[in-house]
LODRENVO-248759 format. One line per field, with one value per residue (C-alpha): residue number from 1; residue in one letter; x, y, z negated. Coordinates in steps of 0.001 Angstrom, whole numbers. Example, Ala and Ser with C-alpha at 12.3 -4.5 7.8 and 13.67 -1.06 7.14 Angstrom:
<kolvos>
n = (1 | 2)
res = (A | S)
c1 = (12300 | 13670)
c2 = (-4500 | -1060)
c3 = (-7800 | -7140)
</kolvos>
This chain:
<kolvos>
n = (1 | 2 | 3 | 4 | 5 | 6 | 7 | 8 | 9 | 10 | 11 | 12 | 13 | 14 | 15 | 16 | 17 | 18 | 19 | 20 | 21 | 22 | 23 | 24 | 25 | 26 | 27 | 28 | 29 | 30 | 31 | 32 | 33 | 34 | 35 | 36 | 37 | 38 | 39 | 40 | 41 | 42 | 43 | 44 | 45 | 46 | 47 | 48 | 49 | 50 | 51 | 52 | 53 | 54 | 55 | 56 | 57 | 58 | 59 | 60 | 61 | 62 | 63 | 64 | 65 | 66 | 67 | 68 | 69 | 70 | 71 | 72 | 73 | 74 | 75 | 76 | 77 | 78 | 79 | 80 | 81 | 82 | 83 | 84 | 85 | 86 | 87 | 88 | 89 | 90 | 91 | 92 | 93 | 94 | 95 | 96 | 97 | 98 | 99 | 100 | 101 | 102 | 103 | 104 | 105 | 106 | 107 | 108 | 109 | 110 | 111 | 112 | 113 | 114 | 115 | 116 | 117 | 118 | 119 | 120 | 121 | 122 | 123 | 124 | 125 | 126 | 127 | 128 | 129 | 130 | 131 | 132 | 133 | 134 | 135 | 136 | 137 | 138 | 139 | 140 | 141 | 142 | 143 | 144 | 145 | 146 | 147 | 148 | 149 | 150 | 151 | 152 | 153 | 154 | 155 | 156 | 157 | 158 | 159 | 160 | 161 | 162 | 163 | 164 | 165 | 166 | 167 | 168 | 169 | 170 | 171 | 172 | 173 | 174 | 175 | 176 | 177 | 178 | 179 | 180 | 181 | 182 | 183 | 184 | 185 | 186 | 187 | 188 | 189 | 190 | 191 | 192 | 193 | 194 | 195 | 196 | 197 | 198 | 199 | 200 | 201 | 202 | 203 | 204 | 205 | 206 | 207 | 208 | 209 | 210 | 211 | 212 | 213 | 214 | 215 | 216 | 217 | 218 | 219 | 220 | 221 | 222 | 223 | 224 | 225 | 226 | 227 | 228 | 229 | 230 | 231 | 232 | 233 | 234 | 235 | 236 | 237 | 238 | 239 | 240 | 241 | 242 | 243 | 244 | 245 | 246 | 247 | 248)
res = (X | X | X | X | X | X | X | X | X | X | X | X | X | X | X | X | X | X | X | X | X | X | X | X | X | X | X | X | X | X | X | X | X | X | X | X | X | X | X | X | X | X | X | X | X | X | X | X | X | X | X | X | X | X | X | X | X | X | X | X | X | X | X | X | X | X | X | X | X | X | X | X | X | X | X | X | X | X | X | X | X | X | X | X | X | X | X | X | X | X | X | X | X | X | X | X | X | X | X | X | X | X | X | X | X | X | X | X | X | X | X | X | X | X | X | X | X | X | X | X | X | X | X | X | X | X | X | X | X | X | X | X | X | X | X | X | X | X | X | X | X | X | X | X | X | X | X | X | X | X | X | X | X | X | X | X | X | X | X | X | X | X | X | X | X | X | X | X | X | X | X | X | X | X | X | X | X | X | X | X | X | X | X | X | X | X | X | X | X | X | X | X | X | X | X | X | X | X | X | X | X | X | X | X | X | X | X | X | X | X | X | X | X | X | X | X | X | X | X | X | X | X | X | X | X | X | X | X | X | X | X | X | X | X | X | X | X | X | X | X | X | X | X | X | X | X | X | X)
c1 = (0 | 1086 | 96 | -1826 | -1238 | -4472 | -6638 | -9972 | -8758 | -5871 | -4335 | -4040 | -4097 | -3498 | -3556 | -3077 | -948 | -1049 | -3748 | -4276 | -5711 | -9375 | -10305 | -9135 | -8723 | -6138 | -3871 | -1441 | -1971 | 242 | -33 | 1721 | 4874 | 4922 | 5110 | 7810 | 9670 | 9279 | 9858 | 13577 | 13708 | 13086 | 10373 | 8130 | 5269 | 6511 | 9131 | 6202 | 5871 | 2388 | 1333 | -1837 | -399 | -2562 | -784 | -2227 | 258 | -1395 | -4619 | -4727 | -2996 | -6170 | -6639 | -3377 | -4282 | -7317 | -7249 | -10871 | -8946 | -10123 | -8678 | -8539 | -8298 | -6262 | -4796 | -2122 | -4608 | -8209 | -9975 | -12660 | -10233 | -11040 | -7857 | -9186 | -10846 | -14135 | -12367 | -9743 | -12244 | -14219 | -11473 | -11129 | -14335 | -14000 | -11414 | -13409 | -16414 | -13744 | -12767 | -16119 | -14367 | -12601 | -14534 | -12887 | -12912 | -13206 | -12752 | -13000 | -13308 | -14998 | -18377 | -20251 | -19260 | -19748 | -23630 | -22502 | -20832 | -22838 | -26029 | -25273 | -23699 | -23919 | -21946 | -20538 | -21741 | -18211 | -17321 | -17415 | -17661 | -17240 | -16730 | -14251 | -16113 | -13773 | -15981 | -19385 | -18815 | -16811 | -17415 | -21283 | -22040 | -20372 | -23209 | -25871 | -23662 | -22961 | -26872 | -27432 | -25561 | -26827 | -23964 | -23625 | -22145 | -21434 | -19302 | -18401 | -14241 | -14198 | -10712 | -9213 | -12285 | -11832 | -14735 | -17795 | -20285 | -23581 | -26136 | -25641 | -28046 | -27170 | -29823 | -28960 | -24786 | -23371 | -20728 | -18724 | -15032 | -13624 | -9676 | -7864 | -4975 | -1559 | 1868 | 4396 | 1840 | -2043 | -4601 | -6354 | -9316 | -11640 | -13509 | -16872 | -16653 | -16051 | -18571 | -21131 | -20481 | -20394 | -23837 | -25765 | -24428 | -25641 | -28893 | -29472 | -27891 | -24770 | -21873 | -18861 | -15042 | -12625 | -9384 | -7065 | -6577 | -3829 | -687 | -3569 | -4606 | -8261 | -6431 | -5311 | -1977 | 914 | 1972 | 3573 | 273 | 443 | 791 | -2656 | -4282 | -7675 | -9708 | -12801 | -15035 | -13323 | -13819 | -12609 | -14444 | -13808 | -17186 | -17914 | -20820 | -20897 | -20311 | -18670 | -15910 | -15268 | -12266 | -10252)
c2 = (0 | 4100 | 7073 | 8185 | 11822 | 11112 | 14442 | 12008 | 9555 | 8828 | 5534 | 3129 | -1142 | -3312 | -6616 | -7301 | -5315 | -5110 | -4983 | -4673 | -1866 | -2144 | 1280 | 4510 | 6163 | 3524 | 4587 | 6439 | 4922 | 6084 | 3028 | 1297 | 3270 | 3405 | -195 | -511 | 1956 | -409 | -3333 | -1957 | -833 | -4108 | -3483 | -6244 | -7236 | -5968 | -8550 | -8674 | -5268 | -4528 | -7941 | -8753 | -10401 | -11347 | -10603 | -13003 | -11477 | -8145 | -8903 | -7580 | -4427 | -2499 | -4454 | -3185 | 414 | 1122 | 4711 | 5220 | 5647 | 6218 | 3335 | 3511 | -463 | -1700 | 1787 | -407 | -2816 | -3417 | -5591 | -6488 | -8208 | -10836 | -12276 | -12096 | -15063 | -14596 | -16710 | -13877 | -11487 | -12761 | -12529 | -8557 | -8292 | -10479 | -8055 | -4668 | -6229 | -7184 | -3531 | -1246 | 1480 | 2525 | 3520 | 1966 | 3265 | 1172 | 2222 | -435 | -121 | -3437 | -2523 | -5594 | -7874 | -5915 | -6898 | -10464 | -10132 | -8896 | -10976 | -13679 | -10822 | -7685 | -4598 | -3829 | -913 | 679 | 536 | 3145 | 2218 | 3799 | 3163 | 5213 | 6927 | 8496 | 8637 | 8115 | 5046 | 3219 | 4854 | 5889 | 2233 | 1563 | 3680 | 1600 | -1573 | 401 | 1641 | -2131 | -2653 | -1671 | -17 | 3583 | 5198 | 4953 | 7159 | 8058 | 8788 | 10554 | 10908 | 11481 | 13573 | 13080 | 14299 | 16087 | 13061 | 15288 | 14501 | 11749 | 10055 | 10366 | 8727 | 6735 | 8806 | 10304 | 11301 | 12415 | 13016 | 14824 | 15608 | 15666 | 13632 | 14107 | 12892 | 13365 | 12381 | 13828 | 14661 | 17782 | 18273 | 21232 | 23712 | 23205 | 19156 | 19602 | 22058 | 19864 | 17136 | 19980 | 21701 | 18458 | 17228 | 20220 | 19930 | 15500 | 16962 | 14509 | 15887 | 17167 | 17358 | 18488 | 16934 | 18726 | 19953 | 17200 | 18758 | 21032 | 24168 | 25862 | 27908 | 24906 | 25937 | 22901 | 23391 | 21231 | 19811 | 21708 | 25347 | 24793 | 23913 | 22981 | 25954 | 24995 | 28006 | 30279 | 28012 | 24985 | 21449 | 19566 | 18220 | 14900 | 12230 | 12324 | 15118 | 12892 | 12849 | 16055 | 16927 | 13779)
c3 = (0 | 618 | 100 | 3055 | 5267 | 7086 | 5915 | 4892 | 2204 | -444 | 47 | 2658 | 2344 | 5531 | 4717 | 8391 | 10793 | 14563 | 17700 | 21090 | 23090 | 24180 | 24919 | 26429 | 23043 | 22553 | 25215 | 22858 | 19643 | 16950 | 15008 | 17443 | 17887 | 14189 | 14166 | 16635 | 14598 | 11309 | 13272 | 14261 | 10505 | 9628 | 7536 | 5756 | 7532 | 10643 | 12230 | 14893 | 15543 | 17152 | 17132 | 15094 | 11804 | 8401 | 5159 | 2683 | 221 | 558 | -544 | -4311 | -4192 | -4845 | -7928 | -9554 | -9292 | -12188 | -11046 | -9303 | -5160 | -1423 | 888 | 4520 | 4820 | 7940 | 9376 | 11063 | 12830 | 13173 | 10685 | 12859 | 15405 | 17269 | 15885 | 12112 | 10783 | 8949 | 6213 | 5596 | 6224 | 3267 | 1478 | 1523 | 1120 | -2002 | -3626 | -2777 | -4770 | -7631 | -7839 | -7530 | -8978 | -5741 | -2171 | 1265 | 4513 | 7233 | 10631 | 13963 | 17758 | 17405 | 16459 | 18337 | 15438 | 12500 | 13147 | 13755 | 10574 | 8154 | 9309 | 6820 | 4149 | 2271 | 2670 | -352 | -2153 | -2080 | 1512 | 4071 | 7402 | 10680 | 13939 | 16472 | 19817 | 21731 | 24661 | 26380 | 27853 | 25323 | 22003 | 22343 | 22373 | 18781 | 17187 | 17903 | 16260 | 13374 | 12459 | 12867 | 9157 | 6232 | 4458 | 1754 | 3903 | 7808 | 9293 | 12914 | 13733 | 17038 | 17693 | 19915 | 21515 | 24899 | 26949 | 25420 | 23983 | 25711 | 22894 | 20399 | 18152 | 14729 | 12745 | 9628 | 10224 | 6997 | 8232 | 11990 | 11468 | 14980 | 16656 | 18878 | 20192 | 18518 | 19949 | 22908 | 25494 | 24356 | 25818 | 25390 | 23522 | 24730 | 21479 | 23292 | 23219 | 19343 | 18511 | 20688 | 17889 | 14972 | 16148 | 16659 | 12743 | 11494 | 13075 | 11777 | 8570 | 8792 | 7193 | 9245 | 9387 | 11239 | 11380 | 13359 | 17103 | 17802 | 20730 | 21857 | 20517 | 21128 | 23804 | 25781 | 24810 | 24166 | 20588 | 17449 | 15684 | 12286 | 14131 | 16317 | 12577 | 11802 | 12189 | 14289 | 15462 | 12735 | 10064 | 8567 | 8404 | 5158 | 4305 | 2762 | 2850 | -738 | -2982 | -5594 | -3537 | -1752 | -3855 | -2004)
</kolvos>
């Protein structure tokens, strides 16, 4: 486990590592050039580099920390992947219900099985979970999946925003996190595609927040990520599904 830098949560738990790239917002992902740089470190867990890889070892690090945490659970992989056995994934599930005083985050491009999934289960009370929709044609889709769970919170991750989404139905959404693309090669996001998303979670009454504008600035101007900041239509985006938690 680490501390995280992504804006949204606190710590982050991967007891698997690695994926493979099923949609256009994967094109660039960070995760995997982080991986490649661990695997020449010669990290643990990552003699495989990018390849999908459980970590049976890894599974009760939540339950040594007491203090009440935010997980984002898998940011190095995808725990819906078709590589992960329901066994294992019963498993996590196991020690998030052992430890109800922390809330996880779980993000996957592979909404179609969270349905599959959870038909024979319950979401735990203290999971989060979201899908990614970086698109219309590829991350629109994952919505419908998602409303098809019954889970506290579900959350939408559109990042990297890379066309505008036209309108979106966000019934039974708690929660839309947008940005854009960071890294050597991104793809620019455009203000109007992100204040599409902002004005139509206003209007369902789904809270919104803005990550950041990624190698692109609001002027379509080429910059380091930190100098085009988060500021979306003159304001900043921090808001959280549940106000319990909006000091994270």
């Amino acid at each position: 486990m680490s501390m995280s830098t992504i804006e949204w949560t606190e710590q982050t738990w991967n007891p698997a590592t690695g994926c493979t790239k099923v949609s256009p917002g994967c094109k660039h992902c960070y995760v995997e050039v982080m991986a490649r740089r661990l695997q020449a470190m010669r990290a643990g867990g990552y003699d495989r580099g990018f390849e999908f890889a459980l970590h049976p070892k890894r599974l009760m690090q939540p339950t040594r920390r007491k203090k009440p945490t935010t997980w984002f659970v898998n940011s190095m992989s995808d725990l819906f992947h078709e590589e992960m056995p329901d066994t294992f994934l019963d498993q996590v599930f196991n020690v998030i219900r052992q430890t109800p005083q922390h809330q996880y985050q779980i993000l996957t491009k592979r909404a179609e099985r969270l349905p599959e999934y959870f038909a024979t289960r319950d979401c735990p009370e203290n999971v989060w979970l979201g899908v990614s929709v970086e698109d219309r044609r590829y991350g629109l889709p994952r919505i419908n999946y998602l409303r098809q769970v019954s889970a506290s919170v579900r959350f939408l991750s559109v990042e990297p925003l890379l066309e505008d989404l036209g309108e979106m139905d966000l019934s039974a959404m708690h929660w839309v996190i947008v940005g854009g693309e960071s890294g050597r090669k991104a793809r620019p996001m455009r203000e109007a595609w992100a204040l599409n998303v902002q004005e139509q979670c206003e209007a369902a009454g789904v809270a919104f927040f803005f990550k950041q504008w990624g190698g692109w600035g609001a002027d379509g101007v080429r910059r380091n990520k930190k100098a085009n900041g988060r500021s979306l239509g003159g304001r900043t985006w921090d808001a959280y599904p549940l106000e319990q938690v909006s000091l994270i």
